[in-house]
KESE-891068 format. One line per 8 residues: number of its first residue (from 0); their letters; for each residue x, y, z of C-alpha. Coordinates in nm, 3 decimals, m for minus. Layout:
BEGIN
NUM	A	X:Y:Z | ...
//
This chain:
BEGIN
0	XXXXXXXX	7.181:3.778:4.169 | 6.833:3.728:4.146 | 6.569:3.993:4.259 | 6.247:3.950:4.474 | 5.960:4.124:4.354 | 6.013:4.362:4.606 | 6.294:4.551:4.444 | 6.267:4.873:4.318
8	XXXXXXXX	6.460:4.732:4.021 | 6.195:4.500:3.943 | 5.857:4.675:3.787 | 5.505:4.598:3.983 | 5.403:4.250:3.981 | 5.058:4.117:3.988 | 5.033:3.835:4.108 | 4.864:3.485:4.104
16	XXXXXXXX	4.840:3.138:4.174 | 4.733:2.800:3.998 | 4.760:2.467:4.055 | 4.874:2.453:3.649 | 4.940:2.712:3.442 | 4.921:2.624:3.069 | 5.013:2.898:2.774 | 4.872:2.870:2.474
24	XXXXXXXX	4.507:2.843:2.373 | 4.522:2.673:2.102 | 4.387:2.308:2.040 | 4.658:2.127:2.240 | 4.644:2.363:2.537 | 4.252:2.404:2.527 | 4.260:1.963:2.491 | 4.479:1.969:2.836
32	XXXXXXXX	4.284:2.284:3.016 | 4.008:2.118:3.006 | 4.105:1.741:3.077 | 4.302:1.911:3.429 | 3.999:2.119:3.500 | 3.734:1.899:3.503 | 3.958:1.668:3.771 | 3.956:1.945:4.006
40	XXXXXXXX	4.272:2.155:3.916 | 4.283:2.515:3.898 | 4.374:2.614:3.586 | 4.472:2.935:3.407 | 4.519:2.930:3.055 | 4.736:3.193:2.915 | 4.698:3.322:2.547 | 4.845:3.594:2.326
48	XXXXXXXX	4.531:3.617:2.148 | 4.145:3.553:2.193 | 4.128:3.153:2.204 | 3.930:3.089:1.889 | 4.176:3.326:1.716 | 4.444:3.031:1.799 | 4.649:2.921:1.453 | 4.449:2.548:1.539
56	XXXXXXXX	4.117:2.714:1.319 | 4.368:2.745:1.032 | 4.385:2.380:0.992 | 4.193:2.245:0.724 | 4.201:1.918:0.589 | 4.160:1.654:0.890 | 4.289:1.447:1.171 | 4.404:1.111:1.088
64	XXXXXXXX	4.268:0.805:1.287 | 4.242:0.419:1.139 | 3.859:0.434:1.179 | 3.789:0.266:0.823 | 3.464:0.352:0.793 | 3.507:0.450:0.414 | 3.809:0.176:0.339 | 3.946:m0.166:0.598
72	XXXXXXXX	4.205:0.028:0.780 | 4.437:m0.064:1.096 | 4.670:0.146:1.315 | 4.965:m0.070:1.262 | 4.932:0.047:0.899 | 4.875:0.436:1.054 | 5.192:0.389:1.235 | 5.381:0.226:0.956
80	XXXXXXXX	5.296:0.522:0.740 | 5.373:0.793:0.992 | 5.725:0.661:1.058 | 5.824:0.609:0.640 | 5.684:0.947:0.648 | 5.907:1.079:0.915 | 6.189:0.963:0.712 | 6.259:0.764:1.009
88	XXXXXXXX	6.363:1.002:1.259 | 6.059:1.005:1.472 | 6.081:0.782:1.754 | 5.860:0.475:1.724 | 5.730:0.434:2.092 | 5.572:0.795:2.030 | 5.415:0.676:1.732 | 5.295:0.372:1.815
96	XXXXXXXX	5.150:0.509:2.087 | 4.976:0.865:1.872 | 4.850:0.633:1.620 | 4.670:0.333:1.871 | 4.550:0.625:2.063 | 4.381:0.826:1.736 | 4.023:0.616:1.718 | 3.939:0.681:2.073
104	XXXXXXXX	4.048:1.050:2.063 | 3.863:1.119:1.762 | 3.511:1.000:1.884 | 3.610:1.174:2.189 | 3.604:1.460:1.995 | 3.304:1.351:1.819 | 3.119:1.312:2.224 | 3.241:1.698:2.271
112	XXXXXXXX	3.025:1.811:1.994 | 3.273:1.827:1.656 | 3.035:1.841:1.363 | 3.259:1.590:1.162 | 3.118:1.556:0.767 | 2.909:1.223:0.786 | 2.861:0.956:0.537 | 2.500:0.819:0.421
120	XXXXXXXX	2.544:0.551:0.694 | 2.589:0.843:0.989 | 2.959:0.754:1.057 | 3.263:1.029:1.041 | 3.345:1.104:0.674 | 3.710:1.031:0.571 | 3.937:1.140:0.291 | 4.266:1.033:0.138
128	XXXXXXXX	4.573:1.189:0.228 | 4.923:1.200:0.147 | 5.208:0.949:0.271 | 4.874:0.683:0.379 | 4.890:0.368:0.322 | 4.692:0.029:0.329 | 4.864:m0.328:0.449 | 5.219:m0.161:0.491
136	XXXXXXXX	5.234:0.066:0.177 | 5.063:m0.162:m0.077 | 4.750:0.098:m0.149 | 4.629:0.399:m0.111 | 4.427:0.453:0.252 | 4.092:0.699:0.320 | 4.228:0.789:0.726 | 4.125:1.149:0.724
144	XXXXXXXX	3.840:1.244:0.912 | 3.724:1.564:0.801 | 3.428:1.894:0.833 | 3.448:1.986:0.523 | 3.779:2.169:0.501 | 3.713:2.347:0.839 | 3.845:2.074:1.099 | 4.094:2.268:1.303
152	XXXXXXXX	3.836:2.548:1.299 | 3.541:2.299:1.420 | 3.783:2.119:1.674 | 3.878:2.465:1.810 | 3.550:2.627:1.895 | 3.427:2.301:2.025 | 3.713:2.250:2.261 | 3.674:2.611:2.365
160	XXXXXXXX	3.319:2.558:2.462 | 3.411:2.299:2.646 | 3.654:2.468:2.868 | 3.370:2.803:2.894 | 3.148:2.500:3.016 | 3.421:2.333:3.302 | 3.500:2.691:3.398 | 3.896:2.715:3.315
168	XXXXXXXX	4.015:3.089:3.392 | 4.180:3.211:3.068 | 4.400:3.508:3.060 | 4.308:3.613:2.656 | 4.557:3.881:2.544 | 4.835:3.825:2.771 | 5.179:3.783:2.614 | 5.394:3.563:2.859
176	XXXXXXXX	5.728:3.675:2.875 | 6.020:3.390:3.036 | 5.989:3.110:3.270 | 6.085:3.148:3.650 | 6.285:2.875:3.786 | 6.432:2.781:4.099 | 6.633:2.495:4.219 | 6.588:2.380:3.881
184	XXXXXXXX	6.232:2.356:3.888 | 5.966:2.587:3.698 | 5.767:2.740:3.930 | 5.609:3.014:3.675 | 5.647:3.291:3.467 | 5.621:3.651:3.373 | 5.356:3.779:3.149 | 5.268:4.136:3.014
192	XXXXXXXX	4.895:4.222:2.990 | 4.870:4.361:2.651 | 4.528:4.575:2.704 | 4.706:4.767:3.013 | 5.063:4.732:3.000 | 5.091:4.573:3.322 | 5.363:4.315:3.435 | 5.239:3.999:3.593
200	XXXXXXXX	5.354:3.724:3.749 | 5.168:3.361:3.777 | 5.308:3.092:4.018 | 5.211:2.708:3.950 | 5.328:2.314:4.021 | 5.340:2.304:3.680 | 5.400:2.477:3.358 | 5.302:2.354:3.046
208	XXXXXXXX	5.334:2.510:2.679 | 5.105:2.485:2.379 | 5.262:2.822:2.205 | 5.242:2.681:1.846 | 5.516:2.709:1.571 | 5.708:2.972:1.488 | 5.697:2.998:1.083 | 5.702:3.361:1.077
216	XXXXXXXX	6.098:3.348:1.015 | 6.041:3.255:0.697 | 5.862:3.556:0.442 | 5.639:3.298:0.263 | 5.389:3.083:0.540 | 5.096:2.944:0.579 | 5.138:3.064:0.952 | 4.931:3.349:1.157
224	XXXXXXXX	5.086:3.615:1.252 | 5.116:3.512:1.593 | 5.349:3.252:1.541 | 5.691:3.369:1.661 | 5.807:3.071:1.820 | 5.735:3.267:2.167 | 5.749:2.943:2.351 | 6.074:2.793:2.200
232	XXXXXXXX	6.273:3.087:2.271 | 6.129:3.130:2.627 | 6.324:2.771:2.701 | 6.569:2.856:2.504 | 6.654:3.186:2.741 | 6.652:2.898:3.034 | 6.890:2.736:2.902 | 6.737:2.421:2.813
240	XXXXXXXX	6.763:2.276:2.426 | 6.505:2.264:2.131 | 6.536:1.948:1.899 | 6.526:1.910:1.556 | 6.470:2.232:1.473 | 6.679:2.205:1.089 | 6.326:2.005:0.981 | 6.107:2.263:0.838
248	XXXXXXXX	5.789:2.127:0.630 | 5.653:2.337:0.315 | 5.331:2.288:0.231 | 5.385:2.226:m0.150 | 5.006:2.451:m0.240 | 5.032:2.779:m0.059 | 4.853:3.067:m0.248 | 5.112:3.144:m0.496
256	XXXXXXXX	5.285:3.497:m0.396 | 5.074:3.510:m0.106 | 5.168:3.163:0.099 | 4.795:3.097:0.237 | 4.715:2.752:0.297 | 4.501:2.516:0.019 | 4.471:2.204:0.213 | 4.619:1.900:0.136
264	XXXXXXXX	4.225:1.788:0.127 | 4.181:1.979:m0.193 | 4.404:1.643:m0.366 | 4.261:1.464:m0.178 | 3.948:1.496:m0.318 | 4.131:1.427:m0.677 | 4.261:1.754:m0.724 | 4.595:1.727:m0.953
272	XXXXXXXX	4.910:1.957:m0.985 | 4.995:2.092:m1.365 | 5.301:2.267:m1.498 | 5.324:2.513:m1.750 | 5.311:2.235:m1.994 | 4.973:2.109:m1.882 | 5.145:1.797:m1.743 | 5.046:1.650:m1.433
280	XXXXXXXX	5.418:1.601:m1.352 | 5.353:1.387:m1.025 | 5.361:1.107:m1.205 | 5.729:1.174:m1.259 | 5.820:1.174:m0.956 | 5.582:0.898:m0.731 | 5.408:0.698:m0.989 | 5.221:0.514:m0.755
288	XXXXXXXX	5.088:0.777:m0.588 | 5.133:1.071:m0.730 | 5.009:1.393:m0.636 | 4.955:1.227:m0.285 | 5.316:1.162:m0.215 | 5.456:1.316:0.095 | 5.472:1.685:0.109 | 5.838:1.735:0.154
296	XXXXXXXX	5.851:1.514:m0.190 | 5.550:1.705:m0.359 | 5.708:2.106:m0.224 | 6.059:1.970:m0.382 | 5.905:1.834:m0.696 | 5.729:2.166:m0.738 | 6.036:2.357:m0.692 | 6.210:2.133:m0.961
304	XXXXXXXX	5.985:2.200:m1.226 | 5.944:2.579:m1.152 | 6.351:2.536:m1.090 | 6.388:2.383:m1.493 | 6.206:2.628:m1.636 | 5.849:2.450:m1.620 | 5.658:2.675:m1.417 | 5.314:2.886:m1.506
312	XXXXXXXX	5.242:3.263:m1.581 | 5.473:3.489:m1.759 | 5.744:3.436:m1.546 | 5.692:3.087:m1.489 | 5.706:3.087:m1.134 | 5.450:2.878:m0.977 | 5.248:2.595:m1.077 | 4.917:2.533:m1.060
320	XXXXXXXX	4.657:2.316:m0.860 | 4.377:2.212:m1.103 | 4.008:2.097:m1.004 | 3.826:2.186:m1.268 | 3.778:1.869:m1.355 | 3.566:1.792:m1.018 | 3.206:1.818:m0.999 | 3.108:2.173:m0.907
328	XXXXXXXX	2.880:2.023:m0.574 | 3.181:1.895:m0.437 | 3.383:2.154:m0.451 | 3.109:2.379:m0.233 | 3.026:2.097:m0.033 | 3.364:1.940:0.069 | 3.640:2.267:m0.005 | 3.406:2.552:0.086
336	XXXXXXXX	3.693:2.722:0.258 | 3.983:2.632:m0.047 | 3.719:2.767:m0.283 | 3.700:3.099:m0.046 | 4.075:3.158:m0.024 | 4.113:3.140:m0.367 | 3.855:3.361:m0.473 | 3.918:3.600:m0.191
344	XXXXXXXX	4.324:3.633:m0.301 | 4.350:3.568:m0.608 | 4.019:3.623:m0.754 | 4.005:3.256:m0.897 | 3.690:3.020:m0.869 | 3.880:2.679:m0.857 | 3.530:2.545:m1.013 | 3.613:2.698:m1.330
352	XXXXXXXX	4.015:2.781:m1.334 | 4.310:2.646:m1.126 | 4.465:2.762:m0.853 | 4.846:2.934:m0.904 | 5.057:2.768:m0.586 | 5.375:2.763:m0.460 | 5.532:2.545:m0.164 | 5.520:2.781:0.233
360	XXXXXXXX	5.680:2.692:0.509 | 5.376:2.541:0.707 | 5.486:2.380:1.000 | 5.763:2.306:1.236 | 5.868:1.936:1.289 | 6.127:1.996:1.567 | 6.062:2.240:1.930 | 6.107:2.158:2.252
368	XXXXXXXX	6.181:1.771:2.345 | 5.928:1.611:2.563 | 5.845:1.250:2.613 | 5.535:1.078:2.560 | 5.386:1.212:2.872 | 5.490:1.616:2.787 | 5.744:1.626:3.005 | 6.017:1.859:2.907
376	XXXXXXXX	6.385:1.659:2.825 | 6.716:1.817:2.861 | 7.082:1.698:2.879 | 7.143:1.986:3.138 | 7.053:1.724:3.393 | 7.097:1.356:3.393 | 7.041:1.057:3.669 | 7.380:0.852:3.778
384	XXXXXXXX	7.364:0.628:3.471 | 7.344:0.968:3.256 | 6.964:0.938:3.128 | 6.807:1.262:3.032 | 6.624:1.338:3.297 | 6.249:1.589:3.268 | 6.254:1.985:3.374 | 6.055:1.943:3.695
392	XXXXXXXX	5.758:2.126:3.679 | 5.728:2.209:3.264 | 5.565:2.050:3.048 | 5.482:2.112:2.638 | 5.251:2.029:2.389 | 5.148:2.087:2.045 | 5.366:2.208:1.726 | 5.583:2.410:1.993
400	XXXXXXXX	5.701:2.039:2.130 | 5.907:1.790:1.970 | 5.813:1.437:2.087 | 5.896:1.331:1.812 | 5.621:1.145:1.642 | 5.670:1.390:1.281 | 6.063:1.316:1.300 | 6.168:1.470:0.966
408	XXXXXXXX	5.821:1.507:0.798 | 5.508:1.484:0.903 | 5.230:1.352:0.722 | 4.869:1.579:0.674 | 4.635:1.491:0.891 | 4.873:1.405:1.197 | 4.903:1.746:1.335 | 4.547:1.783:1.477
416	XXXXXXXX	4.590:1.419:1.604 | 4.924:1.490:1.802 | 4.786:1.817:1.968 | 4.458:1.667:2.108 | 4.641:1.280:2.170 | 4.931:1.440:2.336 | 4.715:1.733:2.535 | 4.518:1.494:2.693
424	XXXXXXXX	4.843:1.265:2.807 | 5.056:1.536:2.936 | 4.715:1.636:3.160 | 4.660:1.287:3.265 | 5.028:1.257:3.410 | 5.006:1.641:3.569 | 4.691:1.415:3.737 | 4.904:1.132:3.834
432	XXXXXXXX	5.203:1.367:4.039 | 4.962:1.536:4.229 | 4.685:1.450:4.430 | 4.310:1.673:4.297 | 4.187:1.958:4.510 | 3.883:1.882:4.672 | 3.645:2.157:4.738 | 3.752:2.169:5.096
440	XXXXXXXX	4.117:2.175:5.052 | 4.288:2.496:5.140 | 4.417:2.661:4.856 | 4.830:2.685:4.787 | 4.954:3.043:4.892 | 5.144:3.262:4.686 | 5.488:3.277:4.784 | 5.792:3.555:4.713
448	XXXXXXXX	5.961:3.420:4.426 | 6.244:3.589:4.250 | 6.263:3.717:3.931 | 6.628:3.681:3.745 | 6.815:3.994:3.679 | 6.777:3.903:3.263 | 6.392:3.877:3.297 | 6.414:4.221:3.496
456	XXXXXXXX	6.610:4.323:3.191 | 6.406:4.252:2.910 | 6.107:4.369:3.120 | 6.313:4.722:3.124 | 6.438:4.700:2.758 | 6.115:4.813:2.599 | 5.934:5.047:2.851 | 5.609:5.202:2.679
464	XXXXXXXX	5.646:5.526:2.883 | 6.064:5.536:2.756 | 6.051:5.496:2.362 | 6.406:5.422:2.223 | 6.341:5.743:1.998 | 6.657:5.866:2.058 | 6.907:5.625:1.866 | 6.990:5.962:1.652
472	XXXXXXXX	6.977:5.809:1.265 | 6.844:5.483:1.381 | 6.537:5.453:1.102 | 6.509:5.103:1.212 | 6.166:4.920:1.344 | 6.043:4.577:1.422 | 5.842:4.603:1.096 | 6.169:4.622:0.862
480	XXXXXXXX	6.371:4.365:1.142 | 6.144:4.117:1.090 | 6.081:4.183:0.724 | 6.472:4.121:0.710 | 6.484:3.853:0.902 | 6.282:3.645:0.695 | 6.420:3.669:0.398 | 6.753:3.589:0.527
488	XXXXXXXX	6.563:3.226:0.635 | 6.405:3.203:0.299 | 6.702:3.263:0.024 | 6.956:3.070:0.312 | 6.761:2.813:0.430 | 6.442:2.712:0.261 | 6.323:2.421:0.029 | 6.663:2.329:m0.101
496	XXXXXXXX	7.009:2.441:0.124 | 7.382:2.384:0.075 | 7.688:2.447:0.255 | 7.812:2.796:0.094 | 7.417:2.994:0.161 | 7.401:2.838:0.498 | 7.685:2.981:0.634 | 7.634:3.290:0.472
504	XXXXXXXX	7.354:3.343:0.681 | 7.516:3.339:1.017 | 7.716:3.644:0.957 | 7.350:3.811:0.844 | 7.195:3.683:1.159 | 7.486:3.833:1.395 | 7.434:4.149:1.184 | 7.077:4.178:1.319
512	XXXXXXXX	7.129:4.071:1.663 | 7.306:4.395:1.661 | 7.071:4.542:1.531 | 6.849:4.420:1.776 | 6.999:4.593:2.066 | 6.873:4.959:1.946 | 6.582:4.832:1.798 | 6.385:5.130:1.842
520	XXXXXXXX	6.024:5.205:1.971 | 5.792:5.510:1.885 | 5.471:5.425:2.047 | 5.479:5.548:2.421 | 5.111:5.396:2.516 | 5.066:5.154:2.745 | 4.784:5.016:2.656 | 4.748:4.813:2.324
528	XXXXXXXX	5.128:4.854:2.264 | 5.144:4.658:1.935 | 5.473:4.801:1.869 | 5.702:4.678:2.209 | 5.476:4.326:2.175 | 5.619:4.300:1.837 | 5.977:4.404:1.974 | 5.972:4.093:2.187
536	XXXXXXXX	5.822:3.862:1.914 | 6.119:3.986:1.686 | 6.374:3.843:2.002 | 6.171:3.540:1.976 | 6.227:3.475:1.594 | 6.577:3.563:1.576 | 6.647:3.294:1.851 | 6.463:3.043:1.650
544	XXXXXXXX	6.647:3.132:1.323 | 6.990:3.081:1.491 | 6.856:2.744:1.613 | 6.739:2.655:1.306 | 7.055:2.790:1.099 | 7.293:2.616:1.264 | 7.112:2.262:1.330 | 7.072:2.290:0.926
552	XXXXXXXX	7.467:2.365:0.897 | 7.522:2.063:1.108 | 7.338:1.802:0.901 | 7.523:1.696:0.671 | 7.268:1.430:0.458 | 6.927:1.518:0.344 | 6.623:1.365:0.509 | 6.281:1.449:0.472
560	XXXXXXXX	6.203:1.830:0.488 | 6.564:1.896:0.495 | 6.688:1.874:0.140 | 7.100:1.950:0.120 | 7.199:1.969:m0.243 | 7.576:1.948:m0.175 | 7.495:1.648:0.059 | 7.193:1.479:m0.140
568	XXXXXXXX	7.161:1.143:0.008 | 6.990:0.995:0.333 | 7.310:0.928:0.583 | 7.168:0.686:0.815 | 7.499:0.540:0.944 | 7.587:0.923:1.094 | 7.310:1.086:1.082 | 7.001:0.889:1.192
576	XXXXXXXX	7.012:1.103:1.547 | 6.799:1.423:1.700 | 7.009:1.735:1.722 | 6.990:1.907:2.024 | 7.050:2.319:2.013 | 7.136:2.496:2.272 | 7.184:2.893:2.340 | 7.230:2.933:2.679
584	XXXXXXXX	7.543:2.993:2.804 | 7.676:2.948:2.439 | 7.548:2.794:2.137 | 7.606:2.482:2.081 | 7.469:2.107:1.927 | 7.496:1.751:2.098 | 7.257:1.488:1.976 | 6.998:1.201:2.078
592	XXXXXXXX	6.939:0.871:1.998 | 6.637:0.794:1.811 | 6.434:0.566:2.000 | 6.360:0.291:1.747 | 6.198:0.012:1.926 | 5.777:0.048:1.939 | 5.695:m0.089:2.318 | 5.402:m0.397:2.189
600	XXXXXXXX	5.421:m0.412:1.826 | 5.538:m0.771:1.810 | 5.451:m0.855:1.408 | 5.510:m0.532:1.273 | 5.715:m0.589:0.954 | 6.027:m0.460:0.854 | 6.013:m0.149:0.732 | 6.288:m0.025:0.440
608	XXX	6.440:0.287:0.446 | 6.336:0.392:0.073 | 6.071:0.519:m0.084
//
């Protein structure tokens, strides 16, 4: 039975109410926060970190919109590109819609104040990037629109501004815990306050999640620390599904041995991948164009050659990302940040030697299934004809959402573009189902809702004032969990997967559930306590392993970012479907149509499904 907050089982509640509550700071959530508050809502915006410390300002290379200010460009081209490049799993009314939407978002972005890199002629600077095409494939396209190699940072800060400016409330530091639901509807959630240690609990009309990826359960990534997949596993716990979740991209140039990011912008600009042989092997494997193929086809050509014994270094195990060749000026003026990383990590000045790289897991195709207006999807409920039906009340956004316009891979350049086109839509259709406060209107009250006994639970399981010290031998702590738990994901389930390591894996992943359940703490603060946040990030990542584990088991074909070598070719007759995970009551998959029909496209031309 479900407790009110007035139960002594229950710790103290602080309370509070918003019209919206949206967690997650990051670019999608900032894009929505401030699109909801300047139309009158009250909105809090709930982040685990300082806004502008979001993973957004990692981005790099661009956002992709068919501007052609450098090349003729079109968005039916855009879109063409972006479903090839999704190996044909994304659904095509989501990308039509992304890609006819990405010229007006981007000088939307350029009216907020984003310093975008200009050409001699004052428009937007853009750059070529992987997967983009011209007239359906036939060339190569210049879509990105760049600052420098700083554009999630610049789009970031700006939004963030913006938001200071409109006057959104934002909760910084707060790590939000599980969603409260009743009669099937989100109505809010709990959240600990990391600077005090105190439990509260926001009430809303609507919820809506921008809580980024999760590729911190894999030991090499381009991710922040932050990303635990806190989100996914908080709808996970409700019982509703996460989608797709076996497509995991790797970036094919991470920081070799370290997994940092060089941005796809770097070839862009004409940088080219060598072997140990000197051999720009690209060539090998996309002649016509090369080292700007798709990145799940650049990561696995990367790990063939390191694979066959034609890697760099002593031990031949990484390649490297030359630039040498490029004229010194443009590396400072176009890859300031690429030339910082290197230099600060590996003590390399890309002007003058390449960089050593490796493909990182970078980002997460699948997450939590929305449709195009961020509305949650779940086969829990269904209308008389048995549609999915939305979660009333919750909404998400951003990597942590799946509506599917990356399908199996997504191209560079189309992440920024989904957060900020798909921020702004779920906002406008949290506009259209209610009516805007006026200033006059009497504010909604706070009422007694009631907190499940398994959120009561796991607010118990790690008190700061209780340390699980006493576990007697138990040398275990969420440093070594976690440190375990990723390499589990990367030998079982990284660039290249079969049958025999996949399973392996789930009797490793039951191990440390186990495990899980006397995880110990040491740190008895309240305040600042690092350790119990990190206990409940580790819960997090170990839910989005299993769902990843076992959608991977399930697929039995390889598509895009999921490369099978015991089942090597594309399946379309069986396996051109979503998978749907569930772990709540018990795991289990069902799948989803992909919807293959764009809604006004009328001349769009056939598009094959080979490369």
């Amino acid at each position: 039975m479900p407790h009110s907050v007035a139960d002594d089982t229950c710790p103290p509640l602080h309370r509070h109410r918003y019209d919206v509550l949206i967690v997650g700071a990051g670019g999608a959530g900032l894009r929505a926060a401030l699109e909801l508050q300047r139309a009158g809502k009250q909105v809090a915006l709930i982040s685990k970190v300082y806004p502008t410390r979001s993973h957004t300002v990692a981005a790099q290379g661009g956002i992709n919109a068919a501007l052609g200010n450098i090349s003729e460009d079109n968005w039916h081209w855009h879109m063409f590109d972006t479903i090839k490049g999704s190996d044909y799993l994304g659904d095509q009314d989501a990308i039509e819609y992304m890609c006819q939407q990405a010229p007006r978002i981007v000088r939307e972005l350029e009216h907020f104040g984003v310093p975008f890199s200009r050409l001699d002629d004052g428009k937007i600077y853009q750059r070529p990037f992987g997967g983009q095409s011209q007239h359906f494939g036939q060339s190569q396209a210049t879509r990105t629109c760049a600052v420098a190699d700083r554009t999630g940072h610049a789009i970031l800060h700006t939004l963030y501004q913006q938001n200071l400016a409109a006057g959104t409330q934002i909760f910084s530091e707060f790590f939000s815990l599980d969603l409260i639901l009743e009669d099937q509807r989100v109505v809010g959630l709990v959240a600990l306050e990391i600077a005090t240690g105190q439990w509260h609990q926001f009430q809303a009309d609507a919820v809506l999640l921008a809580t980024g990826g999760a590729g911190q359960i894999y030991r090499t990534n381009t991710n922040a620390s932050i990303n635990t997949g806190d989100g996914l596993a908080m709808v996970l716990r409700a019982g509703l599904p996460l989608m797709d979740m076996e497509f995991w991209q790797f970036h094919p140039t991470g920081v070799a041995g370290r997994g940092m990011l060089i941005s796809e912008a770097a070839r862009g600009e004409g940088g080219i991948l060598r072997n140990g042989l000197g051999d720009a092997f690209m060539a090998n494997y996309a002649p016509k164009v090369k080292d700007l193929a798709s990145r799940d086809i650049v990561s696995r050509a990367i790990a063939t050659e390191i694979h066959q014994g034609r890697g760099c270094g002593p031990n031949k195990d990484y390649i490297e990302l030359d630039l040498t060749h490029l004229d010194a000026e443009l590396i400072k003026q176009k890859l300031p940040g690429i030339r910082e990383i290197s230099l600060t990590f590996t003590g390399i000045d890309p002007i003058t030697q390449p960089i050593p790289i490796h493909p990182s897991c970078h980002y997460m195709m699948g997450g939590i299934p929305t449709n195009l207006h961020g509305q949650v999807m779940t086969q829990v409920t269904s209308d008389a004809n048995g549609e999915n039906q939305p979660v009333a009340g919750l909404y998400a956004i951003g990597e942590c959402a799946c509506v599917s316009v990356h399908g199996a891979n997504r191209l560079g350049g189309n992440s920024l573009l989904d957060i900020v086109v798909f921020g702004k839509a779920a906002a406008e259709h949290i506009l259209n189902q209610t009516e805007t406060r006026t200033e006059t209107a009497a504010p909604a009250k706070l009422s007694n809702l009631t907190i499940p006994e398994s959120i009561i639970a796991r607010m118990a399981a790690y008190q700061a004032d209780k340390p699980k010290t006493n576990s007697g031998d138990n040398h275990d702590s969420v440093v070594t969990f976690k440190r375990d738990l990723q390499k589990i994901m990367q030998r079982h389930c990284g660039v290249f997967r079969d049958q025999t390591t996949l399973v392996a894996a789930r009797s490793k992943l039951a191990e440390l559930e186990q495990r899980l359940l006397s995880l110990p703490l040491h740190d008895p603060a309240q305040a600042f306590n690092l350790e119990r946040i990190q206990a409940f990030e580790c819960e997090n990542l170990l839910a989005v392993a299993w769902a990843t584990l076992e959608s991977a088991i399930a697929r039995t074909e390889s598509r895009g970012a999921h490369a099978r070598d015991d089942f090597p070719d594309r399946d379309d007759q069986a396996w051109l479907v979503h998978l749907l995970f569930f772990n709540q009551p018990e795991r289990r998959l069902s799948q989803k149509p992909v919807q293959q029909q764009p809604k006004t496209v009328a001349a769009f031309p056939p598009i094959k499904r080979v490369y």
